[in-house]
CHARMM-style PDB file with segment names, atoms N, HN, CA, C and O in Angstrom:
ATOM      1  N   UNK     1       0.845  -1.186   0.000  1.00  0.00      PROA
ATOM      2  CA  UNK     1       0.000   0.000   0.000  1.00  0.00      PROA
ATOM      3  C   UNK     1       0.889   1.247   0.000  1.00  0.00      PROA
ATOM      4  O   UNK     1       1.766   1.475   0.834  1.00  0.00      PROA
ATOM      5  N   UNK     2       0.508   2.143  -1.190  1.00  0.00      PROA
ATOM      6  HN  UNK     2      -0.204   1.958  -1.868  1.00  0.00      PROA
ATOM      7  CA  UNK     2       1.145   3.260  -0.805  1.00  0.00      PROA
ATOM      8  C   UNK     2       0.548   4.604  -0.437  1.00  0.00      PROA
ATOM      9  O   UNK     2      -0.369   5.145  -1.055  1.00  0.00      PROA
ATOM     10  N   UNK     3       1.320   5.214   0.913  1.00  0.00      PROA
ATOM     11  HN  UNK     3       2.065   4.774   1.416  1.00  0.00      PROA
ATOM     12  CA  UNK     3       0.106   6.354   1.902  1.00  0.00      PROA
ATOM     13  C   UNK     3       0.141   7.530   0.696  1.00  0.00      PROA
ATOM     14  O   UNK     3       0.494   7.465  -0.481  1.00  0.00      PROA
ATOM     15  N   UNK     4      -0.318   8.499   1.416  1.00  0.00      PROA
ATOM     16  HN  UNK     4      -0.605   8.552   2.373  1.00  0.00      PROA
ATOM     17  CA  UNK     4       0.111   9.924   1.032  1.00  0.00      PROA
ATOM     18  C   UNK     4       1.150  10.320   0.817  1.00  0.00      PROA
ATOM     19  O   UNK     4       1.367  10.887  -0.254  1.00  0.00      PROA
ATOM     20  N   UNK     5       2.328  10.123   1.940  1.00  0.00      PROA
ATOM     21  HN  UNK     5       2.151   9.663   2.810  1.00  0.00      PROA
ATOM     22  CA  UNK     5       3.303  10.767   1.640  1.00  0.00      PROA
ATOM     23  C   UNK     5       4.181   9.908   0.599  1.00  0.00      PROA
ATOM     24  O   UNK     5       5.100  10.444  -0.020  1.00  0.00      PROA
ATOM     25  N   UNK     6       3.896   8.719   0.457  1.00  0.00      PROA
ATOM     26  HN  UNK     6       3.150   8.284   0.960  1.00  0.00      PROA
ATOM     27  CA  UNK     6       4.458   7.997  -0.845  1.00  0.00      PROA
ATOM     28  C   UNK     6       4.263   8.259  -1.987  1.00  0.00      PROA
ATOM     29  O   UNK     6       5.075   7.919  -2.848  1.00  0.00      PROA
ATOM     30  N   UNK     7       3.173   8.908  -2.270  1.00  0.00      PROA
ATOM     31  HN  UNK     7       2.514   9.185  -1.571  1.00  0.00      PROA
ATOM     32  CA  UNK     7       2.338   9.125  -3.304  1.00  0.00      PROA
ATOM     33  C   UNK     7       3.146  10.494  -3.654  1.00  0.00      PROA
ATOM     34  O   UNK     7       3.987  10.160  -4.488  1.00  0.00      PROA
ATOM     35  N   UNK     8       3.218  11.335  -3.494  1.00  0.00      PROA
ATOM     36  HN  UNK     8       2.534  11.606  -2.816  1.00  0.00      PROA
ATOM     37  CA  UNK     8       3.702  12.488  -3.150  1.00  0.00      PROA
ATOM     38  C   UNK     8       5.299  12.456  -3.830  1.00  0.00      PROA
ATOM     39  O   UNK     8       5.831  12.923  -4.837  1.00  0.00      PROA
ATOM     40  N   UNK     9       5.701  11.664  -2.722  1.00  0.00      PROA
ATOM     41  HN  UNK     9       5.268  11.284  -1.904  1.00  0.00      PROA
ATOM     42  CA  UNK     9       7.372  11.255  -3.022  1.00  0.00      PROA
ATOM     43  C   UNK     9       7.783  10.576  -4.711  1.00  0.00      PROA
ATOM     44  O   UNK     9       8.655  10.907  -5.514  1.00  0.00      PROA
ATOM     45  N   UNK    10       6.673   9.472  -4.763  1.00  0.00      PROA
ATOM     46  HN  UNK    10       5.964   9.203  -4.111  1.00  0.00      PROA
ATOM     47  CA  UNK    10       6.743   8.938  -6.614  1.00  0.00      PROA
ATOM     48  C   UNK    10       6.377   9.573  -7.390  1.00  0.00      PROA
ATOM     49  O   UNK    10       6.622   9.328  -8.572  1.00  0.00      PROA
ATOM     50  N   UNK    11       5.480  10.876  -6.902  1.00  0.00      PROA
ATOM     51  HN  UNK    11       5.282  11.074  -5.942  1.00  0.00      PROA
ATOM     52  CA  UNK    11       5.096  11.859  -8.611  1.00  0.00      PROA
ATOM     53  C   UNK    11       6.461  13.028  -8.717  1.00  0.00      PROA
ATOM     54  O   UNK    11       6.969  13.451  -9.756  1.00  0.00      PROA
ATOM     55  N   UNK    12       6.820  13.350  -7.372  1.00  0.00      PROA
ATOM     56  HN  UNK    12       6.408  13.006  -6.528  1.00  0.00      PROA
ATOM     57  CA  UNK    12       7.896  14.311  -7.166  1.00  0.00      PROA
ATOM     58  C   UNK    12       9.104  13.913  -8.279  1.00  0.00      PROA
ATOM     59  O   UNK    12       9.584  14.541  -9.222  1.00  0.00      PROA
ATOM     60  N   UNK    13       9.418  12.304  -7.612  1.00  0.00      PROA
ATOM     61  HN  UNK    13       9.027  11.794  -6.845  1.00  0.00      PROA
ATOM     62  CA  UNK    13      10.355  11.699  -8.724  1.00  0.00      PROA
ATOM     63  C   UNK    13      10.077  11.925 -10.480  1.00  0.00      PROA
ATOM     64  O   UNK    13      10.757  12.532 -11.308  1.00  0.00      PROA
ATOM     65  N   UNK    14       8.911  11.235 -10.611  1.00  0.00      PROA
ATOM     66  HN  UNK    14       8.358  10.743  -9.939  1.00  0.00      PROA
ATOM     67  CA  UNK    14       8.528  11.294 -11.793  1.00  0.00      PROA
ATOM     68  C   UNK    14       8.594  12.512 -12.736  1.00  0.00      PROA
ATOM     69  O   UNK    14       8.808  12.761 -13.923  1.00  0.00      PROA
ATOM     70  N   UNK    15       8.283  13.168 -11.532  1.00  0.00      PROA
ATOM     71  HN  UNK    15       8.109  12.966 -10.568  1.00  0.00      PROA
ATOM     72  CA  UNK    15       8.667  14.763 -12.289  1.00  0.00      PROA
ATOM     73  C   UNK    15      10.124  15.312 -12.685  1.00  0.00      PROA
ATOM     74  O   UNK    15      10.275  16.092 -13.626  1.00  0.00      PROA
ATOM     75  N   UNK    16      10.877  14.978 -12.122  1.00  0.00      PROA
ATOM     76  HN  UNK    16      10.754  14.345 -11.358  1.00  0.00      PROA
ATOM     77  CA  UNK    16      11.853  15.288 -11.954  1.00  0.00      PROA
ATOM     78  C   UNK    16      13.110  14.235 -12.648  1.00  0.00      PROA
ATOM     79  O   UNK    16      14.290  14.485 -12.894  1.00  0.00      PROA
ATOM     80  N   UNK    17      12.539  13.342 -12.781  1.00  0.00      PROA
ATOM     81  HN  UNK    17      11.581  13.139 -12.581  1.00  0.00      PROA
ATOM     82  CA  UNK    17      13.294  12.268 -13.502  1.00  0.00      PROA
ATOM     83  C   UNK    17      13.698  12.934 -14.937  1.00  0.00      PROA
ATOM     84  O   UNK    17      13.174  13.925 -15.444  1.00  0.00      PROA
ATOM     85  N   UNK    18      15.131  11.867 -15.646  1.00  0.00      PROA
ATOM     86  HN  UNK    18      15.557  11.061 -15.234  1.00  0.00      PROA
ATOM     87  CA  UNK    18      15.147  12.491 -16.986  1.00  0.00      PROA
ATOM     88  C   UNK    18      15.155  10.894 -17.648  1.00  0.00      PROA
ATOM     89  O   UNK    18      14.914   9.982 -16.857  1.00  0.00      PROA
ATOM     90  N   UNK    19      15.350  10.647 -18.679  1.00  0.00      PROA
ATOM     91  HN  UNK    19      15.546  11.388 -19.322  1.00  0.00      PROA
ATOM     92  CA  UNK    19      15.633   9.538 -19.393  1.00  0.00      PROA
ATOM     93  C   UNK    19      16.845   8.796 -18.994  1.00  0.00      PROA
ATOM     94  O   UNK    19      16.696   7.592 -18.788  1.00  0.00      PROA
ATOM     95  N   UNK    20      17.904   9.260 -18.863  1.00  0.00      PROA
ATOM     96  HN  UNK    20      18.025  10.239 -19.029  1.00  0.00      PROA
ATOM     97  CA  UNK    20      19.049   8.523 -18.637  1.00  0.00      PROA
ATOM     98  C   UNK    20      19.343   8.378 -17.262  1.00  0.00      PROA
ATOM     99  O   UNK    20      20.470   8.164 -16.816  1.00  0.00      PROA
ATOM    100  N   UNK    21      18.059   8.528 -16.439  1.00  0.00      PROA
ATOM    101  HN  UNK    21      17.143   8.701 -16.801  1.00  0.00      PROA
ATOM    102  CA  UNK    21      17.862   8.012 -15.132  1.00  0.00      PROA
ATOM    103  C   UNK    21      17.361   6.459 -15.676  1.00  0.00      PROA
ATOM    104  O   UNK    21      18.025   5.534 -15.206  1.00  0.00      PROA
ATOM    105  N   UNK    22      16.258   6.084 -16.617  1.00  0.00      PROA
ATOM    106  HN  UNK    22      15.718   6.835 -16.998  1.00  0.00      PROA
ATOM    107  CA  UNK    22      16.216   4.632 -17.068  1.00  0.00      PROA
ATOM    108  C   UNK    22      16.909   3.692 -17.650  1.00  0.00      PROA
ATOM    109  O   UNK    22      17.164   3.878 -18.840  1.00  0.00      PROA
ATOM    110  N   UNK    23      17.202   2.950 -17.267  1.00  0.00      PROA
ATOM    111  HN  UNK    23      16.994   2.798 -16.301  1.00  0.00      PROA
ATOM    112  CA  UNK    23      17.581   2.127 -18.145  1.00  0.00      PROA
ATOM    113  C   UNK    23      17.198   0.542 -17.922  1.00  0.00      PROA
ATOM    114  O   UNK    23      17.127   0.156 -16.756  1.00  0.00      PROA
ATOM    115  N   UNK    24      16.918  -0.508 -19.118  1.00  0.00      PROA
ATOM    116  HN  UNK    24      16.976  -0.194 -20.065  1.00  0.00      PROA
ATOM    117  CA  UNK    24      16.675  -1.768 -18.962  1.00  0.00      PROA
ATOM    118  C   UNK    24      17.012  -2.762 -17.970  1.00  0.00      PROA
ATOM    119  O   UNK    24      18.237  -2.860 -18.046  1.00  0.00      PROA
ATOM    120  N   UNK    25      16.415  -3.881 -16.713  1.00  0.00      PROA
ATOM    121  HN  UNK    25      15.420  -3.802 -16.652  1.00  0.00      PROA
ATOM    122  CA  UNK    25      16.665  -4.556 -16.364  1.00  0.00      PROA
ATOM    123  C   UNK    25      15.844  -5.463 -16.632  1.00  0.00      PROA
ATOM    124  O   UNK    25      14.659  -5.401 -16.961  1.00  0.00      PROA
ATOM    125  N   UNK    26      16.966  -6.865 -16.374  1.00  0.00      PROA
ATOM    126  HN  UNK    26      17.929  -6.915 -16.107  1.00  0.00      PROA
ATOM    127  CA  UNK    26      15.907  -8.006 -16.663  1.00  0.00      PROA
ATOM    128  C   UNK    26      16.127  -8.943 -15.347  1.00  0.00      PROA
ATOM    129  O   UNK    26      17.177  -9.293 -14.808  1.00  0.00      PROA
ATOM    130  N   UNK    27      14.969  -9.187 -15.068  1.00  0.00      PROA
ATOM    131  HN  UNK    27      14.116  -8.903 -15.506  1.00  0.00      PROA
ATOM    132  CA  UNK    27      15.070  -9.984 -13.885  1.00  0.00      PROA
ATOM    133  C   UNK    27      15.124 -11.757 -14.096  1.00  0.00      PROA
ATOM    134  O   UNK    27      14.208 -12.218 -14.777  1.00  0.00      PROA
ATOM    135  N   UNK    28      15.978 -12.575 -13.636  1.00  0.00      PROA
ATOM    136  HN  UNK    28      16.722 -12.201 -13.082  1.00  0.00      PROA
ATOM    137  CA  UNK    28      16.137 -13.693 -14.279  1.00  0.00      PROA
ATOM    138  C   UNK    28      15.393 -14.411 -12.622  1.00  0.00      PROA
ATOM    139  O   UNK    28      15.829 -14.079 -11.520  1.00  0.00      PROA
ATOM    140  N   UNK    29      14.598 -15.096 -12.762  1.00  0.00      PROA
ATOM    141  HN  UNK    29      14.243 -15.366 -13.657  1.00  0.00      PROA
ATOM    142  CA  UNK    29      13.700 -15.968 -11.175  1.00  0.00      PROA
ATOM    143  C   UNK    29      13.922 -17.305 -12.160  1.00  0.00      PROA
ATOM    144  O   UNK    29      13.329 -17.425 -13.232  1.00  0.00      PROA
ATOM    145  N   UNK    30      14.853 -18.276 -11.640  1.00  0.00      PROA
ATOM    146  HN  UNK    30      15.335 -18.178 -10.769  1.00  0.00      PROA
ATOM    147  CA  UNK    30      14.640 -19.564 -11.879  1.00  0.00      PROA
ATOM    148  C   UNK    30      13.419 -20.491 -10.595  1.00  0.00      PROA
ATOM    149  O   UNK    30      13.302 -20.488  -9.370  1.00  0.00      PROA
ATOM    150  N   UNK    31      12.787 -21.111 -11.629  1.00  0.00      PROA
ATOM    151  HN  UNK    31      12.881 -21.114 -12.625  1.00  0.00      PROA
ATOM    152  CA  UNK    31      11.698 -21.501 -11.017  1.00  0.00      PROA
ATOM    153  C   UNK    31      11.631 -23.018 -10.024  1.00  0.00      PROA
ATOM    154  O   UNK    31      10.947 -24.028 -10.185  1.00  0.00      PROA
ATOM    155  N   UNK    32      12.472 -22.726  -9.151  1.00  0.00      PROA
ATOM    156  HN  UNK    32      13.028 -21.905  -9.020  1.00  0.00      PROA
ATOM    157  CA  UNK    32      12.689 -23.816  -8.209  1.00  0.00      PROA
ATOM    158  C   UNK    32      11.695 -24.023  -6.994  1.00  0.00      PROA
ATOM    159  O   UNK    32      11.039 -23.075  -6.563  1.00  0.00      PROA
ATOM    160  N   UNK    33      11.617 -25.133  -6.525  1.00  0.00      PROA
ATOM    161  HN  UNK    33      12.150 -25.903  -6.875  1.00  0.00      PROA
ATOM    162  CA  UNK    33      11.021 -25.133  -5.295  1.00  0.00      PROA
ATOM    163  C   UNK    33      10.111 -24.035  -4.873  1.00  0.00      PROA
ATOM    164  O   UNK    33       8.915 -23.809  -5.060  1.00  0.00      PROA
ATOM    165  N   UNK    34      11.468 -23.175  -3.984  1.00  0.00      PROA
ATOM    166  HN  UNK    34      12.440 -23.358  -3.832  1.00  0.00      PROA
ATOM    167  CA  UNK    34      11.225 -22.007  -3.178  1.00  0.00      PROA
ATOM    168  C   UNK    34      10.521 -20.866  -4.031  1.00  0.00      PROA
ATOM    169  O   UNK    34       9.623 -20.164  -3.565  1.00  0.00      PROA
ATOM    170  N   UNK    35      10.985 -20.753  -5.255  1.00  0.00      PROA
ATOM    171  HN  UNK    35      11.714 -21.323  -5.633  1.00  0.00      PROA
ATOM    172  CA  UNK    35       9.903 -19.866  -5.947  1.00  0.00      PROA
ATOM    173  C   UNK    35       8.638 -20.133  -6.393  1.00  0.00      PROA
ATOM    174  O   UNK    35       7.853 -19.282  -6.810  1.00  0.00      PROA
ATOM    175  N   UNK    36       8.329 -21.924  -6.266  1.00  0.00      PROA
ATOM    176  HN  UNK    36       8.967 -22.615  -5.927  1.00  0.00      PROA
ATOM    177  CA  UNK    36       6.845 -21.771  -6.887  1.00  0.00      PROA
ATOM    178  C   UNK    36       5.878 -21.656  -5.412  1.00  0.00      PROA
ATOM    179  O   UNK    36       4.676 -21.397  -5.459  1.00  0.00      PROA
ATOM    180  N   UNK    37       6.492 -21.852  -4.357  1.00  0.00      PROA
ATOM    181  HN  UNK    37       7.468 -22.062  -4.318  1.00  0.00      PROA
ATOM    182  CA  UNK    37       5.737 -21.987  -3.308  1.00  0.00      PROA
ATOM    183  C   UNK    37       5.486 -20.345  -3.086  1.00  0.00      PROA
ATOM    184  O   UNK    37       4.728 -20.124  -2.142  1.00  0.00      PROA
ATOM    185  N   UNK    38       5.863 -19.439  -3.612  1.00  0.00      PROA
ATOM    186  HN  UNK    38       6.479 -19.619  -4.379  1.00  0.00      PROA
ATOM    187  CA  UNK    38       5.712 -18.341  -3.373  1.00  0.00      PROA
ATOM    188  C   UNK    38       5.115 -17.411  -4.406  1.00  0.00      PROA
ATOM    189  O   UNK    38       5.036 -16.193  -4.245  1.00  0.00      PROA
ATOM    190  N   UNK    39       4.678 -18.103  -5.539  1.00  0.00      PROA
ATOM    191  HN  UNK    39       4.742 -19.093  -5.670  1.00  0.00      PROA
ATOM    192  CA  UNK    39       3.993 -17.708  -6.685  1.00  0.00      PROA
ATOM    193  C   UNK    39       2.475 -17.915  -6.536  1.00  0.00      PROA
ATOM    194  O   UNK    39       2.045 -19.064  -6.435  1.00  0.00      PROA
ATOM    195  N   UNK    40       1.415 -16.565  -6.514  1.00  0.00      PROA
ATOM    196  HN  UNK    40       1.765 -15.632  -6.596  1.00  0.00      PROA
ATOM    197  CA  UNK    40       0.225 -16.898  -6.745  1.00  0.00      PROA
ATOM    198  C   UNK    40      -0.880 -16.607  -7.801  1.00  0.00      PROA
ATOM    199  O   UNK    40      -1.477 -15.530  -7.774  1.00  0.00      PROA
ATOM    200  N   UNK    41      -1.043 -17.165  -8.345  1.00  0.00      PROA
ATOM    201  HN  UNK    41      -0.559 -18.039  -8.368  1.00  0.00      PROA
ATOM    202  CA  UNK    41      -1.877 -17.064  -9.804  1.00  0.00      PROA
ATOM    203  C   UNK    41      -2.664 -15.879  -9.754  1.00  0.00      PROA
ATOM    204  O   UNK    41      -3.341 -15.610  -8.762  1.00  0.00      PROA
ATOM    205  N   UNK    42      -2.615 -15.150 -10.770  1.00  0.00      PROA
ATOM    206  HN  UNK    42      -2.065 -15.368 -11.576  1.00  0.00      PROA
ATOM    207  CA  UNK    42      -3.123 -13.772 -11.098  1.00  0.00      PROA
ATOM    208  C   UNK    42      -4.590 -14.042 -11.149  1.00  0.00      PROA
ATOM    209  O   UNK    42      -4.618 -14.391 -12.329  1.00  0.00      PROA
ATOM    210  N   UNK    43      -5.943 -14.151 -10.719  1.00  0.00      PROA
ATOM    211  HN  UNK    43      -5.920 -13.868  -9.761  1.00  0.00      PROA
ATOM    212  CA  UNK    43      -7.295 -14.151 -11.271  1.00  0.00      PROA
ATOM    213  C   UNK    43      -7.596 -13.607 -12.481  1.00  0.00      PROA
ATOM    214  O   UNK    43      -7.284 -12.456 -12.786  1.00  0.00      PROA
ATOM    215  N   UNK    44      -8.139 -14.304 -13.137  1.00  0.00      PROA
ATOM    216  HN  UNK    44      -8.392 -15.239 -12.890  1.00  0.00      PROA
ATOM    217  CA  UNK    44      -8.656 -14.041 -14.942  1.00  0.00      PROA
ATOM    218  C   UNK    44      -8.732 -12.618 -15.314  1.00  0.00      PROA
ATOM    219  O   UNK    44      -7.963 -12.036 -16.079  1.00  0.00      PROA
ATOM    220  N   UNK    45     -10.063 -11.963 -14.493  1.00  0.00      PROA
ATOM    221  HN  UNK    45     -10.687 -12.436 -13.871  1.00  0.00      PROA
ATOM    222  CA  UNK    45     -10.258 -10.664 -14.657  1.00  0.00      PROA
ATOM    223  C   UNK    45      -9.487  -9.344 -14.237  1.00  0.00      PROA
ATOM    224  O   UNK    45      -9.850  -8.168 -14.254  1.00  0.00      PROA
ATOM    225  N   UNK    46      -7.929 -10.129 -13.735  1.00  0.00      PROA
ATOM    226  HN  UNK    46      -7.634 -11.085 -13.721  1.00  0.00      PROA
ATOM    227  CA  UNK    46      -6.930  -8.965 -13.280  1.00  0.00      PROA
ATOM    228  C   UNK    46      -5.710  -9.435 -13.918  1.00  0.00      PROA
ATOM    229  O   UNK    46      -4.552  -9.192 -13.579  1.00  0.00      PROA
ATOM    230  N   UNK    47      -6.204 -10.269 -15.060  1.00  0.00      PROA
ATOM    231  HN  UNK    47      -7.145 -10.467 -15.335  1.00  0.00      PROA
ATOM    232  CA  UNK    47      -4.795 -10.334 -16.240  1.00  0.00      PROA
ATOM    233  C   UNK    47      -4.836  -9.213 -17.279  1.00  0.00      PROA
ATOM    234  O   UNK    47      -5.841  -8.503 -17.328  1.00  0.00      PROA
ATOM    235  N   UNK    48      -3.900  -9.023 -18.044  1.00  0.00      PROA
ATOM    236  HN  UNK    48      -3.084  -9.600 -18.004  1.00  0.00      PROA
ATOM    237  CA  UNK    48      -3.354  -8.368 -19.179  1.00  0.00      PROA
ATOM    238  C   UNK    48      -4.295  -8.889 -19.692  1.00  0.00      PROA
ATOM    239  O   UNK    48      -5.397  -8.374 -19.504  1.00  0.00      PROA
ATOM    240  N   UNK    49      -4.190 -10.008 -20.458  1.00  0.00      PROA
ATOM    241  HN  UNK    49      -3.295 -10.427 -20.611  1.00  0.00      PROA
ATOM    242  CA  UNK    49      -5.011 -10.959 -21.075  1.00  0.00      PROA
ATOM    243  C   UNK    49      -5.350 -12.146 -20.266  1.00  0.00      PROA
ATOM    244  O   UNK    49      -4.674 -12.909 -19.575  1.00  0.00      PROA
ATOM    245  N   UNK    50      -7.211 -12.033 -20.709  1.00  0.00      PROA
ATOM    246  HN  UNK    50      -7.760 -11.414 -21.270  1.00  0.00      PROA
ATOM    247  CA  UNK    50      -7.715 -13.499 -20.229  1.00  0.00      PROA
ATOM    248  C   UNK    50      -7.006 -14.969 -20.116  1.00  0.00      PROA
ATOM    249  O   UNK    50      -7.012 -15.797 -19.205  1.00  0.00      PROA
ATOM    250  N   UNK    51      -6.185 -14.955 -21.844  1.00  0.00      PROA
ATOM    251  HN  UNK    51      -6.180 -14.283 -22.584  1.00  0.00      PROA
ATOM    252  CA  UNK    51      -5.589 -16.246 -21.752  1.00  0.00      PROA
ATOM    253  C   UNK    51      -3.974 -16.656 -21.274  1.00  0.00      PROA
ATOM    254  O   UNK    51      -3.214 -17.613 -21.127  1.00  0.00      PROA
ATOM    255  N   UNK    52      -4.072 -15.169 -21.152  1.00  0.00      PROA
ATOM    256  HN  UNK    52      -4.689 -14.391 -21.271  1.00  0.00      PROA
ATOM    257  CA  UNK    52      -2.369 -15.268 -20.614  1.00  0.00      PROA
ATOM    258  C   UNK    52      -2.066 -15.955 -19.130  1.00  0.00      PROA
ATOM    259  O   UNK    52      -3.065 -15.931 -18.411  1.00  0.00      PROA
ATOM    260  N   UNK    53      -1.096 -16.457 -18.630  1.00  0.00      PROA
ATOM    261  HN  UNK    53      -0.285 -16.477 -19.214  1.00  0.00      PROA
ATOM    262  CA  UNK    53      -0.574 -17.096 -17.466  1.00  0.00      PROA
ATOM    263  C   UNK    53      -0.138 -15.882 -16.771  1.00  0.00      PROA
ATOM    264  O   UNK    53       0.695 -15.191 -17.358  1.00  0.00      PROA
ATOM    265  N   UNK    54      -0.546 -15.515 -15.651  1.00  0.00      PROA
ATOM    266  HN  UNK    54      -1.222 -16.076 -15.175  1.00  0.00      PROA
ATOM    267  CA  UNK    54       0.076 -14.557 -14.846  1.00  0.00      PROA
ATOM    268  C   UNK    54       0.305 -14.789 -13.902  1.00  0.00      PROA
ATOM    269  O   UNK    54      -0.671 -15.439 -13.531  1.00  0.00      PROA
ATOM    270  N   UNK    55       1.198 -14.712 -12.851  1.00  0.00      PROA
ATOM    271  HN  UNK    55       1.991 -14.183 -13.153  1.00  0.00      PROA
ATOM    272  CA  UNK    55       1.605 -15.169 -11.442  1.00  0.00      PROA
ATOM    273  C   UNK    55       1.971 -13.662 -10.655  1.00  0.00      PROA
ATOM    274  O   UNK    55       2.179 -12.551 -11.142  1.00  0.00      PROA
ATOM    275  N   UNK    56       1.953 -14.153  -9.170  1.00  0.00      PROA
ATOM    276  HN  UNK    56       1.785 -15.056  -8.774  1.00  0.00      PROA
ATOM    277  CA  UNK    56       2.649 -12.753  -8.600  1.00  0.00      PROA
ATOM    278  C   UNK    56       3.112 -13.242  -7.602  1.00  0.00      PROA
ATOM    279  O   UNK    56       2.665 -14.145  -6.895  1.00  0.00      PROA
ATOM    280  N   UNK    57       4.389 -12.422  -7.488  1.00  0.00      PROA
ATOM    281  HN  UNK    57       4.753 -11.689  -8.063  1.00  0.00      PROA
ATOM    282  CA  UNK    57       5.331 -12.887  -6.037  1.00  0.00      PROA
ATOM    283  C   UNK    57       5.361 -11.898  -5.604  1.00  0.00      PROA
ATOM    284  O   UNK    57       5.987 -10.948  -6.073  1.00  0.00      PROA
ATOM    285  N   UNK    58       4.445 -11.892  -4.244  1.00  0.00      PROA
ATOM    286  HN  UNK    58       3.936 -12.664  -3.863  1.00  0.00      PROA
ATOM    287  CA  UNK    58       4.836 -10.297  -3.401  1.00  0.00      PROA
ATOM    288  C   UNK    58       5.684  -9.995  -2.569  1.00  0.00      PROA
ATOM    289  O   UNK    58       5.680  -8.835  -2.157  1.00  0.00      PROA
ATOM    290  N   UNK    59       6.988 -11.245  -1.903  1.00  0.00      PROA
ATOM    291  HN  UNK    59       6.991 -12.187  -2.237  1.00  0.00      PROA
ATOM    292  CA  UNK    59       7.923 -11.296  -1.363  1.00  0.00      PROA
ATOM    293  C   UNK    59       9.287 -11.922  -2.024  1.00  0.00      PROA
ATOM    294  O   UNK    59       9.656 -12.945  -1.448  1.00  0.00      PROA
ATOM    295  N   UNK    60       9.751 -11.685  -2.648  1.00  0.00      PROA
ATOM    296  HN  UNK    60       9.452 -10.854  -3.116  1.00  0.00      PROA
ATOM    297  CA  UNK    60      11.040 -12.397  -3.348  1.00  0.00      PROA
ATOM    298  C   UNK    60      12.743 -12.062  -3.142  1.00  0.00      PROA
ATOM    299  O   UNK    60      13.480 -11.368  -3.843  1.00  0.00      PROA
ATOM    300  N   UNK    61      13.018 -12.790  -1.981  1.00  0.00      PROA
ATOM    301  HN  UNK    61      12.419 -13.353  -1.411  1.00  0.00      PROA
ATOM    302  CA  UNK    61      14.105 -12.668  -1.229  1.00  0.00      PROA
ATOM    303  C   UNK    61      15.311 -12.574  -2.600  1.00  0.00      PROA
ATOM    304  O   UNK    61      15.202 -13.232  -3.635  1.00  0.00      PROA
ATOM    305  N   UNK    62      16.370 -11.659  -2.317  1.00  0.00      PROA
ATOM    306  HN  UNK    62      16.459 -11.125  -1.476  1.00  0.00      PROA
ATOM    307  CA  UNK    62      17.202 -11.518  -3.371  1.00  0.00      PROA
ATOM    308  C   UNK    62      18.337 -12.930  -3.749  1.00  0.00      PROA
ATOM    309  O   UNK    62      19.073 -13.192  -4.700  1.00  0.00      PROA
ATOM    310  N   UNK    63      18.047 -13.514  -2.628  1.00  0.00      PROA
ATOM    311  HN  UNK    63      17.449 -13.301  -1.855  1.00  0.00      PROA
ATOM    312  CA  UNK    63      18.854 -15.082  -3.205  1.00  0.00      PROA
ATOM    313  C   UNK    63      18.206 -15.713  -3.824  1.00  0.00      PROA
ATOM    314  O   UNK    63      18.627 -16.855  -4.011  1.00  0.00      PROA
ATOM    315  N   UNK    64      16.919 -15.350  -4.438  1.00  0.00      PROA
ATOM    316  HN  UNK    64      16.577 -14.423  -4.286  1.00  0.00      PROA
ATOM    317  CA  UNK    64      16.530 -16.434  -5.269  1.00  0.00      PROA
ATOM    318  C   UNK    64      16.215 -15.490  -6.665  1.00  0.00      PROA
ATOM    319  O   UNK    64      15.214 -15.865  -7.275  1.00  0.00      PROA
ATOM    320  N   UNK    65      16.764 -14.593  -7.111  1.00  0.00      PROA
ATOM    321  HN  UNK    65      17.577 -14.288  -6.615  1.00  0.00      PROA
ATOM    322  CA  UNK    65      16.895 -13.499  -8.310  1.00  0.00      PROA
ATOM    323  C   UNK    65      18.167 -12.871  -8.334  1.00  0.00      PROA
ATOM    324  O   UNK    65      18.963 -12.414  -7.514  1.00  0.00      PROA
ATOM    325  N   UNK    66      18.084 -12.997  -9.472  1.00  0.00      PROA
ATOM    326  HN  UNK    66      17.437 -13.368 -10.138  1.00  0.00      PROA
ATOM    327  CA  UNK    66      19.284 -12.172 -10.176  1.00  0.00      PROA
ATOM    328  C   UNK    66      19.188 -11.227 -10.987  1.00  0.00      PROA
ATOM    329  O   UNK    66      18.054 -11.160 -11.462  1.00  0.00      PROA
ATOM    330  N   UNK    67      19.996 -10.343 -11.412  1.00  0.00      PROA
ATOM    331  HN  UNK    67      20.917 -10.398 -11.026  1.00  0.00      PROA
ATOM    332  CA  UNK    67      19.226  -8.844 -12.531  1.00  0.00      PROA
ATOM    333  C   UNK    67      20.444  -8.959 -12.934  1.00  0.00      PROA
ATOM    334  O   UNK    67      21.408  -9.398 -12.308  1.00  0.00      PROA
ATOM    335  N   UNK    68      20.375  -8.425 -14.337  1.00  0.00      PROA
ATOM    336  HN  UNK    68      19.592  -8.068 -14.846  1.00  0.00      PROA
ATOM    337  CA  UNK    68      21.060  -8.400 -15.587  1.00  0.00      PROA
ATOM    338  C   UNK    68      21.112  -6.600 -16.204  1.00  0.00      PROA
ATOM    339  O   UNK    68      20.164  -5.959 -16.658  1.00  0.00      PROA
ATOM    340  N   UNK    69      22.075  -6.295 -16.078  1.00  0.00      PROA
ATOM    341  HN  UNK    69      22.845  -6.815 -15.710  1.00  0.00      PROA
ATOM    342  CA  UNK    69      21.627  -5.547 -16.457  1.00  0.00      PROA
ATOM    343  C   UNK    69      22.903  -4.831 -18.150  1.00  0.00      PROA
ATOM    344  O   UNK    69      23.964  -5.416 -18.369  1.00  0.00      PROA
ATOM    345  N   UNK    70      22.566  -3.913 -18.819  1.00  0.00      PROA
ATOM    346  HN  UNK    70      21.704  -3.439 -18.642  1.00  0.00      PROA
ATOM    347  CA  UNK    70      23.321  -3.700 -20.054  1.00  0.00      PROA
ATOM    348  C   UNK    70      24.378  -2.588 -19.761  1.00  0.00      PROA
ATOM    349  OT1 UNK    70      25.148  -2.220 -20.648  1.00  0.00      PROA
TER     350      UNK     70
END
């Protein structure tokens, strides 16, 4: 959940951000054990697409991810 003053703090950024503040990451989650027990299926009507597979991990300890970045 994010309060007020979070809200506040991410448009401030946004504003203020330039482009070469972004740049690409890719997050690599190999799907072991410990990550499927922590994966929970997206409900139909809160996918991208109906037929698409969606999952969500709302806790994902950094030993089990890696980022890539360019």
């Amino acid at each position: 959940m994010i309060g007020e003053d979070g809200l506040g703090d991410i448009n401030s950024m946004i504003e203020t951000a330039e482009t070469i503040d972004f740049r690409p990451l890719l997050y690599v989650i190999p799907a072991g054990a410990e990550v499927l027990a922590l994966m929970k299926e997206v409900p139909v009507r809160d996918r991208a697409h109906p037929l698409s597979s969606e999952y969500i991990i709302e806790v994902l300890p950094k030993r089990l991810f890696d980022i890539i970045e360019p």
